[in-house]
LOZATOR-457673 format. One record per residue (C-alpha): z, y, x; residue in one letter; residue number from 1. Coordinates in steps of 0.001 Angstrom, whole numbers, plus 500000, padded with zeros to 6 digits. Example, Ala and Ser with C-alpha at 12.3 -4.5 7.8 and 13.67 -1.06 7.14 Angstrom:
BEGIN
{{507800,495500,512300},'A',1},
{{507140,498940,513670},'S',2},
END
This chain:
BEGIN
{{359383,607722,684268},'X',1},
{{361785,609512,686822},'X',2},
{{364762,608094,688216},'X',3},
{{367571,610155,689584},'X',4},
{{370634,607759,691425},'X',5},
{{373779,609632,692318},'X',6},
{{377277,609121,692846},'X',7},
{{377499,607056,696428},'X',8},
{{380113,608165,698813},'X',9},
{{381871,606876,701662},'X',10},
{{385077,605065,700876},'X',11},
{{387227,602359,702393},'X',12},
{{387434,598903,701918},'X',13},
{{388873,597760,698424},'X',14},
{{387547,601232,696556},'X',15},
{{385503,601635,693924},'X',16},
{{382783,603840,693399},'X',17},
{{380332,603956,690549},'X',18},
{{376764,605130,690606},'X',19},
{{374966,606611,688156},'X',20},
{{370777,606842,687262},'X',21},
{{369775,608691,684690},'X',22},
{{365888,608081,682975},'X',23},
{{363580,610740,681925},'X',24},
{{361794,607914,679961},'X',25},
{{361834,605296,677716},'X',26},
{{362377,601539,679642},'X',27},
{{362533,597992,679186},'X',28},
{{364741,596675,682293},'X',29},
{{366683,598875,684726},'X',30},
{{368228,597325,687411},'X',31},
{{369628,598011,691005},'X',32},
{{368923,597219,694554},'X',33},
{{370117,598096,698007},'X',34},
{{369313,597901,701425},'X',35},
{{371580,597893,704383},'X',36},
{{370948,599627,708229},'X',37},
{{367996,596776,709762},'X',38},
{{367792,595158,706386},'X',39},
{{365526,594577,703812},'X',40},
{{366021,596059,700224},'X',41},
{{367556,593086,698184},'X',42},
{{368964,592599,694510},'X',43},
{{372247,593933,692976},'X',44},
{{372178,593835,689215},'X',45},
{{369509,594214,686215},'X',46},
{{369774,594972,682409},'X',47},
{{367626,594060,679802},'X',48},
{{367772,596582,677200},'X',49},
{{366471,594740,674439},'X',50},
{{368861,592105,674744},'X',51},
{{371649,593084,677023},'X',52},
{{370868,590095,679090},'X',53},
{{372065,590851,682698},'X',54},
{{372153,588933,686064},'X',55},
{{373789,590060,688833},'X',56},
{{373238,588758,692773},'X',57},
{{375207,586657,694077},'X',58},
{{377085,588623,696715},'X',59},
{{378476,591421,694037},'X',60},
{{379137,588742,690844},'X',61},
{{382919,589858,690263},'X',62},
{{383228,593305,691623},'X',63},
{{380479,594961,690339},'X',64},
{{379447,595691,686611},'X',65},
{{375990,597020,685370},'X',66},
{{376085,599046,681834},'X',67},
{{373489,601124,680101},'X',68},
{{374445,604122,677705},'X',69},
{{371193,604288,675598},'X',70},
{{372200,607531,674171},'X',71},
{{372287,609347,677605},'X',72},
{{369607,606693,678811},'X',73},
{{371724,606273,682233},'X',74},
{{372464,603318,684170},'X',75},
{{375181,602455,685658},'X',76},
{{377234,600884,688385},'X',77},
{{380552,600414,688476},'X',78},
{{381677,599128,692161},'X',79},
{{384764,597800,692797},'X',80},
{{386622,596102,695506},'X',81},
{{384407,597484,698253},'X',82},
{{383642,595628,701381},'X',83},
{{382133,597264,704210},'X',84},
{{379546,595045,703851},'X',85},
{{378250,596583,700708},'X',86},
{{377147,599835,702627},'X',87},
{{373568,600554,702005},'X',88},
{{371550,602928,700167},'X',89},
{{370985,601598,696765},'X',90},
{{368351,602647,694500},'X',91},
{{367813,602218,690780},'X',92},
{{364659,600734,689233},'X',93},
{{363064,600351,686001},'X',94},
{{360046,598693,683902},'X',95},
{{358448,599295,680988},'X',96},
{{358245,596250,679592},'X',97},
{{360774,592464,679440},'X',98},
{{360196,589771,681723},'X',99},
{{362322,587028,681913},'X',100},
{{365303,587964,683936},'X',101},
{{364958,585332,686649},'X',102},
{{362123,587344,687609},'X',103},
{{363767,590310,687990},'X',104},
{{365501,589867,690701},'X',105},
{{362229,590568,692800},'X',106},
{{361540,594010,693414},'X',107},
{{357804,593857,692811},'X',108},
{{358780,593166,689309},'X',109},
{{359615,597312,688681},'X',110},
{{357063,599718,688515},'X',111},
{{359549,602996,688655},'X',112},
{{362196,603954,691698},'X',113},
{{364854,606677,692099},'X',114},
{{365681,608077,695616},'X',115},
{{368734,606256,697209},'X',116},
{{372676,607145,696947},'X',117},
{{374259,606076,700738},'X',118},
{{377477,604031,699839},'X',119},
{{379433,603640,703180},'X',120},
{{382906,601656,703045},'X',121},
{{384689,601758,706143},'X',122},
{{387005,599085,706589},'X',123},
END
């Protein structure tokens, strides 16, 4: 499976941007993580596609929204009310098969990653 993110951007504070990852195979759970300048990479939302089950972290609960369009087999998120704390490159990542959702907040838990999309909000 090949993941291709796009859509970051730099914006200011209280912006939206939404990113986009688009599948070249058939997955289970697709989710998104980020990491930040000195970080490490940490959760940002997941989907189960079976059961449209998601879980988001808690630091984007409210301003962010994950979605899937099966038909295009793209993932998506929808960022809104940027902080400048949000800047990072975030990635998209998928599995083949469920696991309860709890789980997937770990990143060991995907077996597939895109290349990053930079998101910078300037404040």
């Amino acid at each position: 499976v090949q993941l291709q993110a796009s859509g970051g951007g730099l914006v200011q504070a209280g912006e939206s941007l939404r990113l986009s990852c688009s599948a070249s195979g058939r997955t289970a759970v697709m989710g998104w993580f980020r990491q930040a300048p000195g970080l490490e990479r940490e959760f940002v939302a997941t989907i189960r596609r079976t059961t449209g089950h998601i879980y988001y972290a808690d630091s984007v609960k409210g301003r962010f929204t994950i979605s899937m369009d099966n038909a295009k087999n793209t993932l998506y998120l929808q960022m809104n009310n940027l902080k400048p704390e949000d800047t990072a490159v975030y990635y998209c990542a998928a599995r083949l098969s469920a696991v309860v959702i709890s789980a997937l907040r770990m990143e060991n838990q995907y077996n597939y990653w895109g290349e990053g999309t930079l998101v910078t909000v300037s404040s």
